[in-house]
FINU-220392 format. One record per atom (N, C-alpha, C): y, z, x; residue in three letters; residue number from 1. Coordinates in nm, 4 decimals, decimal comma, m for minus. Each point is the difference from the previous one (the first is absolute). Layout:
% residues N
          y          z          x     r     k
          Y          Z          X   ALA   NUM
...
% end
This chain:
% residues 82
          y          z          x     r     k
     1,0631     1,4616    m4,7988   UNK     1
     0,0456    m0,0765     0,1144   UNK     1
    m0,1172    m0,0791     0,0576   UNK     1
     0,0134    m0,1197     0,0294   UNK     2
    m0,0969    m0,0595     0,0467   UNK     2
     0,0018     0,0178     0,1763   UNK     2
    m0,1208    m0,0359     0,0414   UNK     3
    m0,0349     0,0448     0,1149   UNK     3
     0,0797    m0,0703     0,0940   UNK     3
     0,0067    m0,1574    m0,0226   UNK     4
     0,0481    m0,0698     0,0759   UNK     4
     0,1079    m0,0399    m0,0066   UNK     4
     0,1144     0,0253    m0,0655   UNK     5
     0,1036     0,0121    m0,0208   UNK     5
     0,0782     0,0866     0,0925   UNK     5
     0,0800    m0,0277     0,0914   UNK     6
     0,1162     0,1069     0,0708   UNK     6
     0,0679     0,0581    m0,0691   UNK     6
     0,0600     0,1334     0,0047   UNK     7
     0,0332     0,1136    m0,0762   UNK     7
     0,1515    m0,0490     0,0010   UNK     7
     0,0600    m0,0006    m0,1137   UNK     8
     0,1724    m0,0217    m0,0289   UNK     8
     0,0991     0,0400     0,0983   UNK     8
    m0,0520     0,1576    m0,0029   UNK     9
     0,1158     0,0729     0,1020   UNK     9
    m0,0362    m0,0574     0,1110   UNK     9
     0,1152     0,0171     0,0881   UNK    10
     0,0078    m0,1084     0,1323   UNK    10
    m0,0411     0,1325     0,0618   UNK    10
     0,0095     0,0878     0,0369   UNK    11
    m0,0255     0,1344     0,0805   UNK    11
    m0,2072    m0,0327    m0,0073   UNK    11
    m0,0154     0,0142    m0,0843   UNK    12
    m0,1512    m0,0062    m0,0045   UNK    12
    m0,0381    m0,1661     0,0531   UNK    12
     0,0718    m0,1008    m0,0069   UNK    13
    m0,0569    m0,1318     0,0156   UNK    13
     0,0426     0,0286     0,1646   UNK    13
     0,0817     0,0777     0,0500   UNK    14
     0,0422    m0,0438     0,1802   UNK    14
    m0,1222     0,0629     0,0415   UNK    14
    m0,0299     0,1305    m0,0589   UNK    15
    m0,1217     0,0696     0,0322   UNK    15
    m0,1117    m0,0654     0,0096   UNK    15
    m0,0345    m0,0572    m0,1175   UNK    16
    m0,1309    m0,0834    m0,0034   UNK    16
     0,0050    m0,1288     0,1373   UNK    16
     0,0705    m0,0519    m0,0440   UNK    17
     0,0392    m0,0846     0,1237   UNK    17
    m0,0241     0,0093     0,1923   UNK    17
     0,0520     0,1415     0,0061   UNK    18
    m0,0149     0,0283     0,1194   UNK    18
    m0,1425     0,0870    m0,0013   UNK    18
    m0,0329     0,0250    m0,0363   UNK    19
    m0,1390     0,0364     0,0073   UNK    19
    m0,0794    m0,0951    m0,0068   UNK    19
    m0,0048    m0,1546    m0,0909   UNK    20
    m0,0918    m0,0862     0,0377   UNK    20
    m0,0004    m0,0586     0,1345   UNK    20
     0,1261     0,0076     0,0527   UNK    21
     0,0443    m0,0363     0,1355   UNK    21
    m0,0746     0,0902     0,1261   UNK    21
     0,0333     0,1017    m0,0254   UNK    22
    m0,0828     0,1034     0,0853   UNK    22
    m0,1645    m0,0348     0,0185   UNK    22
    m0,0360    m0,0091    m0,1638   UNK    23
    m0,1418    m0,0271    m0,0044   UNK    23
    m0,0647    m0,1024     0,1440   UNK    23
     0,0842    m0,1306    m0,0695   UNK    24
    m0,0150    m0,1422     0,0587   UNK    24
     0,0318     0,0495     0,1151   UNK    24
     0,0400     0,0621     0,1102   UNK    25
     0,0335     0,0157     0,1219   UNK    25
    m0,1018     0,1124     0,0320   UNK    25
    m0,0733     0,0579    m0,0383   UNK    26
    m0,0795     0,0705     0,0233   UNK    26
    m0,1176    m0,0586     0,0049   UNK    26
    m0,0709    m0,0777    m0,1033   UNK    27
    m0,1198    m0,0766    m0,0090   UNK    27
     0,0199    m0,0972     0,1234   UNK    27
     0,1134    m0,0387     0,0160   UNK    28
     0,0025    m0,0987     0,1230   UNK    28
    m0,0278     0,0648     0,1223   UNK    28
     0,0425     0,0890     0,0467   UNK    29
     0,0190     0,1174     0,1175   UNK    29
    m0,1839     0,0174    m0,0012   UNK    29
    m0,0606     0,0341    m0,1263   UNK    30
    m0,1308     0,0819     0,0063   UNK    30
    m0,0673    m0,1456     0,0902   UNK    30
     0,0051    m0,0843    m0,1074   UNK    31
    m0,0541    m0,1537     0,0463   UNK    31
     0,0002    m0,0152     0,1583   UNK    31
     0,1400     0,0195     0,0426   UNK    32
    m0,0193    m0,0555     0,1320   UNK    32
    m0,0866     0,1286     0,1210   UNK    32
     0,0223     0,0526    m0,0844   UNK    33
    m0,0655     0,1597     0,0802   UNK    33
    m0,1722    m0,0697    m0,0035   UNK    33
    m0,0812     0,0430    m0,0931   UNK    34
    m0,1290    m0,0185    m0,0235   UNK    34
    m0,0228    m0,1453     0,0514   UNK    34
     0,0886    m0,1390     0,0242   UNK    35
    m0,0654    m0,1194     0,0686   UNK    35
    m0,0119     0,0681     0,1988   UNK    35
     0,1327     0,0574     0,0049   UNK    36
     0,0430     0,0215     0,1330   UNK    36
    m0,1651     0,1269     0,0660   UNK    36
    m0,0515     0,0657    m0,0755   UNK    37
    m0,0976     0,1027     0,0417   UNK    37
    m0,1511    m0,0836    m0,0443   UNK    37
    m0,0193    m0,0667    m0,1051   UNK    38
    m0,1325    m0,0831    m0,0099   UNK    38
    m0,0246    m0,1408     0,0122   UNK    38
     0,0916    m0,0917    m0,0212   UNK    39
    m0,0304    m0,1404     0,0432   UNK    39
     0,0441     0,0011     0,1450   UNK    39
     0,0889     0,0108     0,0297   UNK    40
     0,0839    m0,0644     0,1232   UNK    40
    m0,0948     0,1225     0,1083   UNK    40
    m0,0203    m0,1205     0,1159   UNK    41
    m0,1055     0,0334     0,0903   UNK    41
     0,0917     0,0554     0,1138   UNK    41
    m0,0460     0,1226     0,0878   UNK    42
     0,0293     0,0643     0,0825   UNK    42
     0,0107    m0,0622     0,1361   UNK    42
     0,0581    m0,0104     0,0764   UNK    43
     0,0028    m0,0396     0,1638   UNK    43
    m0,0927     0,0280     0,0690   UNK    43
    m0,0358     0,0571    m0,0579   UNK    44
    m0,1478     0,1027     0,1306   UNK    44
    m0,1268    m0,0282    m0,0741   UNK    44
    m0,0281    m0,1127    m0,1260   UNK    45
    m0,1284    m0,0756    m0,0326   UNK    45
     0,0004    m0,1013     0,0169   UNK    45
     0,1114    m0,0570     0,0368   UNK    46
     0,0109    m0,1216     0,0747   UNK    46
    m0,0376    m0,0550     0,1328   UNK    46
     0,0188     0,1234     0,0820   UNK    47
    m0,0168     0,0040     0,1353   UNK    47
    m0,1987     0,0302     0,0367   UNK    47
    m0,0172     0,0720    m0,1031   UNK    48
    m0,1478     0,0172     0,0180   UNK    48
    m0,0524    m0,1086    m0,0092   UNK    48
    m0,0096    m0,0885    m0,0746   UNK    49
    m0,0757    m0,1193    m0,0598   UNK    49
     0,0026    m0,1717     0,0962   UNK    49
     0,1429     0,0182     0,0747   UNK    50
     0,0932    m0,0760     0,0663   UNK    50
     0,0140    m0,0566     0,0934   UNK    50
    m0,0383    m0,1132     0,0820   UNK    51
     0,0102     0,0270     0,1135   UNK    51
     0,0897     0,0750     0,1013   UNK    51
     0,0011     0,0328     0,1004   UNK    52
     0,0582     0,0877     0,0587   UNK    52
     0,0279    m0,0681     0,1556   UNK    52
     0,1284    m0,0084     0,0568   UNK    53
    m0,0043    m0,0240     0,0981   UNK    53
    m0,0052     0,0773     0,0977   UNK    53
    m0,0481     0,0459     0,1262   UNK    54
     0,0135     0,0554     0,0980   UNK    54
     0,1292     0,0204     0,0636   UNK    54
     0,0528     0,1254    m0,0166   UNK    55
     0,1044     0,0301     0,0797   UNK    55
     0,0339    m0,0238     0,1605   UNK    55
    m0,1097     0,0098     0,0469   UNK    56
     0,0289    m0,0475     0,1350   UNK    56
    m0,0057    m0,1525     0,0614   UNK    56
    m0,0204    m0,0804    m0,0970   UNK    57
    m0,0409    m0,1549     0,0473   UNK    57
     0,1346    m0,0595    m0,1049   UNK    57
     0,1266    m0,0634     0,0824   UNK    58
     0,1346    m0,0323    m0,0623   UNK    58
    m0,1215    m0,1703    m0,0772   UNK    58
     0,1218    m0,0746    m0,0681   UNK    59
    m0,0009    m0,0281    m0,1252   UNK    59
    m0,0166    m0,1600     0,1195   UNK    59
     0,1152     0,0139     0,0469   UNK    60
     0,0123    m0,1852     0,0700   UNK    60
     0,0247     0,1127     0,1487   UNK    60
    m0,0967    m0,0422     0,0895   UNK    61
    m0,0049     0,0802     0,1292   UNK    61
     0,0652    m0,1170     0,0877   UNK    61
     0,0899     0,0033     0,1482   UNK    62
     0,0537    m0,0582     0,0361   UNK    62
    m0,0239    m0,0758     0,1155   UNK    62
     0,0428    m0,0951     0,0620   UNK    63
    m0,1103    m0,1053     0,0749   UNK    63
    m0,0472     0,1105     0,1546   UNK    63
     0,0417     0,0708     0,0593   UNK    64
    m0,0287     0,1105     0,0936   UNK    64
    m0,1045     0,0424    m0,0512   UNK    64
    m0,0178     0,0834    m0,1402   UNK    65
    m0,1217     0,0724    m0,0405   UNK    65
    m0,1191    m0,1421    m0,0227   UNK    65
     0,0361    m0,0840    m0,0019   UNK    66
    m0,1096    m0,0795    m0,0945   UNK    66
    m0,0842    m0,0701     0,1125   UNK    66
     0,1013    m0,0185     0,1749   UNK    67
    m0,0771    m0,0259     0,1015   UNK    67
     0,1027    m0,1105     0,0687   UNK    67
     0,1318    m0,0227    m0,0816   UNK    68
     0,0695    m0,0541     0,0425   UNK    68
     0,0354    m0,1798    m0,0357   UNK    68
     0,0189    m0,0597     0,0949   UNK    69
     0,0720    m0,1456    m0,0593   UNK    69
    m0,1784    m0,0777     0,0469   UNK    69
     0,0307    m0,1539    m0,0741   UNK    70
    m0,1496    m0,0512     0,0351   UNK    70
     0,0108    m0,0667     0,1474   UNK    70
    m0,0743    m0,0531     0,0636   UNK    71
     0,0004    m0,0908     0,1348   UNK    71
     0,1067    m0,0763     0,0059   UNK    71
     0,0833    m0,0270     0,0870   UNK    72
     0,0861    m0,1272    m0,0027   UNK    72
    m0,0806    m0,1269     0,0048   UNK    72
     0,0996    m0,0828    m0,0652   UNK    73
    m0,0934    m0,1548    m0,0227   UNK    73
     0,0420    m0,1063     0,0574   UNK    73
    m0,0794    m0,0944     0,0454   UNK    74
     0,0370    m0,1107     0,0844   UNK    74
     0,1666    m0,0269    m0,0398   UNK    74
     0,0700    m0,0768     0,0642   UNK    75
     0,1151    m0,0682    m0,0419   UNK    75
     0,0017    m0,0874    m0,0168   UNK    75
    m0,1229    m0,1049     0,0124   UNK    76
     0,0240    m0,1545    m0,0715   UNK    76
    m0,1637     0,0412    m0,1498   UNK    76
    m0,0291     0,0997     0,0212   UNK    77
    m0,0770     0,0214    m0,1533   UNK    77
     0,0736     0,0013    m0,0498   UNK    77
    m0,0361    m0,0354    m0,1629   UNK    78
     0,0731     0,0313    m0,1333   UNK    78
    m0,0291     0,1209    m0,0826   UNK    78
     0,0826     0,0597    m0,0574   UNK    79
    m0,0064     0,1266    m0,0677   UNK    79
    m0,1532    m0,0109    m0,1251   UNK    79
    m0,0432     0,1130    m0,0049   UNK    80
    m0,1149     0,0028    m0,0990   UNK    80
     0,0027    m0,0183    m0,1125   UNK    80
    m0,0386    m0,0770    m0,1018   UNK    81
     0,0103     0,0337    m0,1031   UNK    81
     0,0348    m0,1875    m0,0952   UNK    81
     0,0930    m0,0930     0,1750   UNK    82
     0,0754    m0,1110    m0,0621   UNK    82
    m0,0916    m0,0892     0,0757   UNK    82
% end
């Protein structure tokens, strides 16, 4: 019998069959296991390296915290900028 040849009886070819299947779903499973524990980087080496914002100082602080609105401006001045 040659090696690479599938076996006649169908009982032995469903067998073979589902076992290469198993295989292939296993090597895949191992694969994603071993990227998921050595390539792919953790949350908590990210944060070390990272900048970091301060929890107590908000992101866009609001015109009260910041000191409020600017001076009122003449009414026959023109706006800044035009």
């Amino acid at each position: 019998m040659n090696p690479f040849e599938l076996p006649t009886n169908s009982a032995s070819a469903d067998w073979l069959i589902f076992v290469a299947i198993l295989l292939a779903i296993g090597i895949g499973i191992a694969c994603f296991i071993i990227w998921l524990f050595l390539f792919r980087k953790s949350g908590k080496k990210k944060h070390k390296h990272g900048k970091r914002r301060r929890h107590h100082r908000k992101l866009n602080p609001t015109l009260a915290e910041t000191g409020g609105l600017p001076p009122a401006r003449e009414p026959n001045q023109p706006p800044r900028g035009t």
